[in-house]
C-alpha angles and dihedrals in degrees: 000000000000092000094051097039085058098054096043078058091052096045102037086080099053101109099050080052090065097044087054084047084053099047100042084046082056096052100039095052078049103053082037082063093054102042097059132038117194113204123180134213141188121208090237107126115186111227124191121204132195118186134199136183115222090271089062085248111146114249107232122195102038124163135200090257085066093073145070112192112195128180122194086341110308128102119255134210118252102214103162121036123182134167103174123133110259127182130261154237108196136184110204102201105193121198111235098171124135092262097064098098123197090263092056095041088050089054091043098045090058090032078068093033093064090037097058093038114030103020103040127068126240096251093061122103124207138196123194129215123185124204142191111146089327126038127224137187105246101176124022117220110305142151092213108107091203099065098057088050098053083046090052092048092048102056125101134212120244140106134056116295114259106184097155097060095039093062089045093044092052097037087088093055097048092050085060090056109124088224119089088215102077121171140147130224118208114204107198145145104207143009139290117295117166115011125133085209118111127222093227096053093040091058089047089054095047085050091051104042094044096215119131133250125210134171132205122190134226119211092167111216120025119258136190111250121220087279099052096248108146106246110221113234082237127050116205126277103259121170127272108236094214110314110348138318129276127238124122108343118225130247075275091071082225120127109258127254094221117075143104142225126112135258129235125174130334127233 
């Protein structure tokens, strides 16, 4: 009789014993949830491409066969290929510094002009920085052409050029277009002056950020080269491999904003 009345006393809170296991499951599978956090990948990186000939013309027509993506060295497959227009979220920098002379102003104010209303579609939006030695956010995004125009025709030259900080400074807005497609386009005549930028953490914020950097240069009025060929005020628009390209570095020691030269595929 001992023996059963004790384990009808053992028995008797089973079922309280269950509804702990339960409890203590429960918590356990929530604090399991907290504690760990799963995240999935897949190995399939976007590259943008932008191509040139040596004139700084566009190459239309182009295939996946026509390129070779390599990363650290080894070749990578090429699995999606597309070269349809998309639209696009793009940042104008225009230099204001006291080396834009009228002259160069005057190119750089219809090189935007045609840009805005005879190159982009109307889908596009826009935003519009302009820099000296500091740089400030004239226009806001908008698809009103008209905005960014009166902005351009408003500005006024002075200061040193800060190149470097105005790309830092717009990466951010560019990063909040609509459009997947993001990309700024610096409008100088000369090279970097005064940021506190740094070339090396510039290049790891435009990687970062994947939206693309390009540079068109002012000359200001057109001249006539050594062969006798007429230079245009405005070079064409070529990509900025991250940040710019090389060539002669100024007095700055700073790699220079003019250049030529075209862009294929990152890596």
């Amino acid at each position: 009789m001992t023996d059963l009345r004790r384990i009808r006393f053992m028995r008797a809170p089973s079922s309280l014993i269950i509804a702990a296991l339960m409890a203590a499951t429960a918590a356990a599978g929530a604090q399991s949830q907290e504690g760990f956090r799963f995240r999935s990948g897949v190995d399939l990186v976007n590259v943008t491409a932008t191509v040139t000939d040596d004139d700084g013309r566009f190459v239309p027509g182009l295939r996946r066969e026509d390129f070779t993506v390599y990363e650290d060295g080894k070749l990578q497959d090429v699995s999606h290929f597309s070269n349809d227009r998309v639209p696009v979220s793009l940042g104008l920098l225009l230099d204001t510094s006291g080396s834009m002379s009228a002259e160069k102003m005057a190119a750089a104010r219809s090189a935007i002009d045609r840009l805005i209303y005879e190159l982009l579609d109307k889908d596009d939006e826009l935003f519009l920085v302009e820099f000296a030695t500091n740089a400030r956010l004239t226009q806001g995004w908008t698809t009103d052409r008209r905005l960014i125009s009166r902005g351009v025709r408003e500005v006024s030259a002075a200061g040193g050029t800060a190149i470097y900080d105005a790309v830092a400074t717009a990466i951010p807005t560019a990063q909040a277009g609509t459009h997947r497609k993001k990309a700024l386009l610096v409008i100088s005549d000369g090279n970097d002056t005064n940021s506190t930028t740094s070339v090396g953490v510039l290049r790891q914020q435009i990687r970062e950020s994947d939206v693309l950097v390009y540079a068109l240069g002012i000359d200001g009025s057109g001249r006539r080269t050594g062969n006798g060929v007429n230079r245009p005020p405005v070079r064409v628009p070529f990509p900025v491999p991250l940040p710019f390209p090389g060539g002669r570095r100024p007095d700055s020691g700073r790699p220079p904003i003019g250049g030529g030269g075209g862009g294929g595929p990152a890596s």
